[in-house]
N, C-alpha and C positions, 0 to 999 in steps of 0.2 A: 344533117345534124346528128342523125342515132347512130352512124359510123365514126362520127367522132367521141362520141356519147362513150361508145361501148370498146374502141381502142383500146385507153387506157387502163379499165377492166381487164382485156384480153392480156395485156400486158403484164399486167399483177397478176394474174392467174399463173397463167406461161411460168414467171418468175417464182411464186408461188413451188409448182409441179419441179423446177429444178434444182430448186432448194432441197426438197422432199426426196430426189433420184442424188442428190449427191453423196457419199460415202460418209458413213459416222466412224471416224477414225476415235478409236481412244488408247490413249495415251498406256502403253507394255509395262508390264511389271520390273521391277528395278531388279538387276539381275548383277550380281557382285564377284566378279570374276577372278579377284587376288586380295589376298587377306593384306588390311592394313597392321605396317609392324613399328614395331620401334627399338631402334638398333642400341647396341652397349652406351654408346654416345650421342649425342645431340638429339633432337626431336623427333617424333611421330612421323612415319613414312604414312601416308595416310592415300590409299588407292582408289583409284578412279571407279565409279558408276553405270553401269549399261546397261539401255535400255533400249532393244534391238526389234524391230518391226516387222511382217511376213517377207519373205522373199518376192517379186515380183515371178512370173513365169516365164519373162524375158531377161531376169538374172542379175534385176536391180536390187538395191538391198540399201533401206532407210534406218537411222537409229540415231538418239540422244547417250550424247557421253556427260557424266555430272564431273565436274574435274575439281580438284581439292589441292589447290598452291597456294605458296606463301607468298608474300599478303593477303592478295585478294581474298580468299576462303574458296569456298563451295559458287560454284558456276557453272554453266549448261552449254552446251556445243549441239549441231543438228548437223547431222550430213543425210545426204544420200550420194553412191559411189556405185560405177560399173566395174564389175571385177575383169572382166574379159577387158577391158583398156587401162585398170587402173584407176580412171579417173575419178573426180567427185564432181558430180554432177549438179550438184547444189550443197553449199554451205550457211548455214547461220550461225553467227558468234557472240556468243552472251558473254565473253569477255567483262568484267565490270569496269562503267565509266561513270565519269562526274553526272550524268543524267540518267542511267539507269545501272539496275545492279539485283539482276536476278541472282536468286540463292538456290533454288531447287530447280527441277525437271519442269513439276506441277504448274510453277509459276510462271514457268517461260511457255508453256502449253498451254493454259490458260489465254494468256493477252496475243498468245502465234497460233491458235489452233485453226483460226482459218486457213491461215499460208502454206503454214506445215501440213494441210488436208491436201490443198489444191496440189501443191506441189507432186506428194503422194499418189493422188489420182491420175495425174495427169503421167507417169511413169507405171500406172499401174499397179501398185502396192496393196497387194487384198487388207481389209480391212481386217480381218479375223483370224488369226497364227502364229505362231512361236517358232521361229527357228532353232531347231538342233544345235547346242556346244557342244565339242568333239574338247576333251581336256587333253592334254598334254601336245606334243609335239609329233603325232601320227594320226593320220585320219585316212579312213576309207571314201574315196568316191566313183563311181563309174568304175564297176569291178575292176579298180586298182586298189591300191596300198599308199599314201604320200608320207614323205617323211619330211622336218623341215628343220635346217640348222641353222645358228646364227653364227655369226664373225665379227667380232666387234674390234675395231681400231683405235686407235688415239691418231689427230691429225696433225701434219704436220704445215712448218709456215719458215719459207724460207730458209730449207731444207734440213729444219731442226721441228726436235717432237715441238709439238701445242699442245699444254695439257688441257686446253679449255676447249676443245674441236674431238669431237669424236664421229666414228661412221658407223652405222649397221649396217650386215651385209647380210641378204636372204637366203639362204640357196635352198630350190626344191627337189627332192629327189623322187621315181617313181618307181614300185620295185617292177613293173614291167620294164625297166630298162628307160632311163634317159634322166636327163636334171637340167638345173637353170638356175640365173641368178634370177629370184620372183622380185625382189625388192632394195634398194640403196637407199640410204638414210644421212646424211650428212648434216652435222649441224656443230653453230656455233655456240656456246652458253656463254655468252657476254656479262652474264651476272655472278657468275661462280663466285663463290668464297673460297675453297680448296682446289684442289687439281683434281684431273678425274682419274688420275693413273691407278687408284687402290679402290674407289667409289662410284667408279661407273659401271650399270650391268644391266644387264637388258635377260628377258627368257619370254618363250613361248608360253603364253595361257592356253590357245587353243585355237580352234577355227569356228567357222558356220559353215557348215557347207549344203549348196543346194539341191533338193528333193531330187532332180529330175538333169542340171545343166552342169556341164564340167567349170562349175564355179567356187570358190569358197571366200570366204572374207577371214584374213588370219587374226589373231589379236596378240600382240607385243607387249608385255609391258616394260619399261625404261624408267632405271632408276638412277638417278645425279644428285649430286651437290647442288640444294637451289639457293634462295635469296637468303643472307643472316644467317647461318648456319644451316637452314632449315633443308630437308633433302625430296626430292619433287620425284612422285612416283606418275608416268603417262603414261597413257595407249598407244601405241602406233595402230592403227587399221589400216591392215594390206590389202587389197583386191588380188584372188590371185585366179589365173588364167590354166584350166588344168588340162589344156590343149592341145596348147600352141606354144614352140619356143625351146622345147625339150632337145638337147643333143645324145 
């Protein structure tokens, strides 16, 4: 009876001690990477929010985007993304819906900061750090030099222009000799009020690039004609691979 007694003790305890070993993530300071403007005509271009995490040592890289579109207003995005593949490795979408509608960073970390820990920890994401932004469209890593250009298209549909389809295109350059397409960007804006032939434009904010791994995460921002006249400034976040792929 005192082995059953003292089990569920041992058990609280246990639970207890891993609570205590688990990581205190808190939530990075808001970091504002392109001035919101407001052009001759129509409304406030109003720019996105980052809030960017430590690098992992294995060259993952976690971060909250606050995003500011019309209708919706102000609302929170979480990724985490491997730059040596590209991919995202986990996303969360605070998009707003008829049953919830987060406004800030604060608020969506507040009622997620469990998930958004575990997740963190379990990719290994230090709890305590600030990743380097590199401004412009040149950045130093791995005693090189990188450079990064965009190409931006109007698409075409049925072998005539589509002013509402546009493409980014990335290309890296290394001045040790070699380059690559890092990124393709294709999309539709189904909502447009105008065409994008005069009002679509895309430019490099910058990179993160990592302490130690031929990594960097690039930042895009992309500016269109969005809903009602209103005109939608976004991030693109690129993982880029500063390795591999080079001709």
């Amino acid at each position: 009876m005192k082995q059953l007694f003292f089990l569920p003790v041992l058990l609280t305890f246990l639970f207890q001690i891993s609570l205590a070993q688990s990581p205190a993530y808190q939530l990075p300071a808001r970091q504002q990477l392109a001035k919101s403007i407001t052009p001759k005509e129509g409304f406030p271009i109003e720019a996105d929010a980052f809030y960017p995490f430590a690098w992992s040592e294995e060259g993952q890289f976690a971060f909250f985007v606050l995003r500011n579109r019309h209708p919706e207003g102000e609302f929170p995005l979480f990724y985490l993304t491997d730059p040596q593949t590209g991919e995202f490795l986990f996303s969360w979408d605070g998009t707003p819906t008829e049953e919830k509608h987060f406004k800030t960073v604060e608020e969506a970390w507040k009622a997620n900061s469990t998930l958004f820990s575990e997740i963190m920890a379990g990719y290994n994401i230090p709890v305590k750090g600030t990743p380097v932004f590199t401004k412009g469209s040149k950045f130093a890593a791995m005693d090189d030099e990188f450079s990064v250009g965009l190409e931006l298209k109007l698409g075409e549909r049925d072998g005539q222009p589509d002013p509402v389809t546009e493409s980014i295109i990335v290309r890296l350059n290394k001045a040790s000799g070699g380059k690559k397409v890092a990124f393709e960007f294709h999309h539709d804006n189904k909502n447009l009020t105008a065409p994008l032939n005069d009002t679509f434009s895309a430019k490099v904010l910058g990179a993160y690039v990592h302490p130690t791994l031929p990594r960097a995460v690039l930042i895009v921002e992309e500016i269109h004609p969005g809903a009602k006249g209103y005109y939608d400034s976004s991030y693109l976040v690129i993982g880029l691979n500063l390795e591999e792929g080079f001709e």
